[in-house]
C-alpha positions, 0 to 999 in steps of 0.5 A: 500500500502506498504511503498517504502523501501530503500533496498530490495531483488532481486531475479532471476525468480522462474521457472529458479531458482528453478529447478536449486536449485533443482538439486544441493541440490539432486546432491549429491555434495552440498559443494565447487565444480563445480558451485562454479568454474563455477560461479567465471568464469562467475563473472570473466567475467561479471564484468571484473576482473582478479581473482574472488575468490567466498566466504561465505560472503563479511566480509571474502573476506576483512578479506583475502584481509587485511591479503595478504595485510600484515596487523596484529600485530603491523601494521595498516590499513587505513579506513574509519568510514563511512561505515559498521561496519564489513569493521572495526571489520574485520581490528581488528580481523586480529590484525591490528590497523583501523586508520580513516581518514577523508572523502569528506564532499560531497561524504562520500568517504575517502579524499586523503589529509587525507589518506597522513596524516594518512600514517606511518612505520607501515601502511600496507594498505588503505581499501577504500569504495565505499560509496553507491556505487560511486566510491572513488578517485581512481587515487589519492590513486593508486598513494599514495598507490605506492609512499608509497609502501603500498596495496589498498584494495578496498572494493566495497560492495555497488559498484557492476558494478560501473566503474571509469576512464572506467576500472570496478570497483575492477580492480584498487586496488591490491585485491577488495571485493563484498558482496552478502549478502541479500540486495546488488545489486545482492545475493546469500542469502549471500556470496561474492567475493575476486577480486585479482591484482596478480594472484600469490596469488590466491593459498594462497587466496584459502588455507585462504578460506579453512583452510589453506588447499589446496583443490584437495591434499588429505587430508592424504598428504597435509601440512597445512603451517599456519591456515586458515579458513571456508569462501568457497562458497557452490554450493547451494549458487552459483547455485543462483549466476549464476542465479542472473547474468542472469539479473544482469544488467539490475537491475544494469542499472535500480539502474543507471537510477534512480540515474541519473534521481535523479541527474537531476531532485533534483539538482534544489531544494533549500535546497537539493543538490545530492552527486557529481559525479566525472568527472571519475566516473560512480556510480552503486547508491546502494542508492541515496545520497542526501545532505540535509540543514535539513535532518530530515525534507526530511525524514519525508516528504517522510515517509509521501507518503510512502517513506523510507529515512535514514542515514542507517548507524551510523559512525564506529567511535561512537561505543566504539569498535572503538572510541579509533582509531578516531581523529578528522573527519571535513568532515565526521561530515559536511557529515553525518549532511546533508546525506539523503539516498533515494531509487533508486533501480530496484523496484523504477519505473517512477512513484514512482521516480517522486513522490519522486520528487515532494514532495521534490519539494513541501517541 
């Protein structure tokens, strides 16, 4: 039997999916076209978004999102360390400087508190993740973003279908990213989504993905005003995008299930507490975040039935890349010392949640 893994890939029933790949890659028109457009329509749709911009990955949807957001030279943006590697490799490549701030001890999620202290003249933007995909404070950084009159970015990789305050999650910073790459709650074998506030900068987002250029000008006539660069979507990529969104929610509402199952059933367990859900907040549980007194000891005791539990990702701040931007960060430390991911995705069914449970019952 193989081990219960604590990612894996979705992908929509064979006999919808490959009839349609089959028709795109012979159509002869397999680059940026219709089922791109259609596809960011349906996404639009679906999630609840004002704009939706479909890209090549969701590293290039934030490199867009910070540069609309002003961020580059001699300007700086405010992060998180305890995320993906590329949500800060992408803040440098646009010049900018990542500031870290600190995180909610319990939660993985950028502090408030913290991210006022971090604000300075040359701050362009918070990029705040969705950690696992609970929602961030959300309220609370709206209301510093706009007293300082800085952009929120909201990067919502692990965050798919996730909500807060009732509104879908994406809605609330001034742009928003989601990542279709391999193992998130739904892909494109890779890609992602550019989610915009203001729909003024749609034109400039789109002269970003392409070049610079402005697509539907002829290419003898149009004027290229600044570089751009190569992060369109492919209509072979988002023919398997609209097939995902198919059955996209009920795979978002089994990742839910699970996750509220596990907060239920693990909050009794002593030495094991789950991560807090906000009051506001409605996760999408991309991984189970679960805090444990010794967190080696959890995951030995699940690889013993079978089980993948890790950390999954190492601070941004410990690479050297990074580590010249870090101060002090308390409540990360206090978090990733006690973090435990545990699976609790649409492959994870009633019986194999229950003997998660069990074990970590039993100790």
């Amino acid at each position: 039997m193989s081990p219960l893994p604590l990612v894996k890939v979705a992908m929509p029933p064979r006999e919808r999916l490959m009839p349609a790949l089959e028709e795109v890659l012979y159509s002869g028109m397999i680059g940026e076209g219709e089922a791109v457009y259609d596809f960011e329509r349906r996404f639009c749709a679906q999630f609840g978004l004002p704009v939706a911009l479909a890209t090549s990955s969701g590293t290039g949807s934030l490199h867009v999102a910070l540069l609309l957001a002003g961020a580059g030279p001699e300007r700086e943006v405010i992060t998180t360390s305890m995320t993906a590697e590329p949500t800060n490799t992408v803040i440098m490549q646009t010049g900018a400087t990542p500031v870290f701030a600190d995180v909610d001890p319990d939660t993985g999620n950028l502090s408030p508190d913290a991210i006022r202290a971090a604000i300075s003249e040359r701050t362009a933007a918070i990029c705040v993740v969705h950690y696992a995909g609970y929602p961030a404070d959300l309220a609370a950084l709206r209301s510093i973003a706009d007293a300082h009159g800085i952009a929120l970015v909201e990067d919502c990789a692990h965050a798919l279908g996730a909500r807060y305050a009732g509104k879908p999650i994406g809605t609330i910073g001034d742009s928003a990213i989601f990542s279709l790459q391999a193992i998130k709650h739904m892909t494109t074998v890779d890609g992602g989504i550019l989610a915009l506030r203001d729909a003024d900068q749609t034109l400039l987002a789109k002269q970003f993905r392409w070049f610079g250029l402005t697509k539907g000008v002829p290419r003898t006539e149009v004027d290229l005003k600044r570089p751009g660069f190569k992060y369109n979507m492919s209509n072979v990529t988002a023919t398997i995008g609209l097939a995902q969104l198919e059955h996209i929610d009920s795979l978002i509402a089994r990742h839910r299930d699970n996750g509220r199952f596990f907060d239920r059933e693990l909050a009794g367990i002593a030495g094991l507490r789950p991560a807090p859900v906000a009051t506001d907040a409605d996760p999408s549980y991309w991984l189970y975040t679960l805090l444990a007194d010794n967190s080696d000891e959890v995951e030995r005791c699940l690889g013993a039935i079978g089980v993948n539990a890790s950390k999954l990702h190492r601070p941004n701040h410990l690479h050297s890349a990074f580590a010249p931007f870090a101060g002090p960060l308390p409540g990360l430390e206090r978090f990733y010392d006690r973090l435990i991911h545990i699976p609790c995705g649409w492959w994870v069914d009633d019986e194999d949640r229950q003997r998660i449970v069990d074990a970590l019952a039993k100790g």
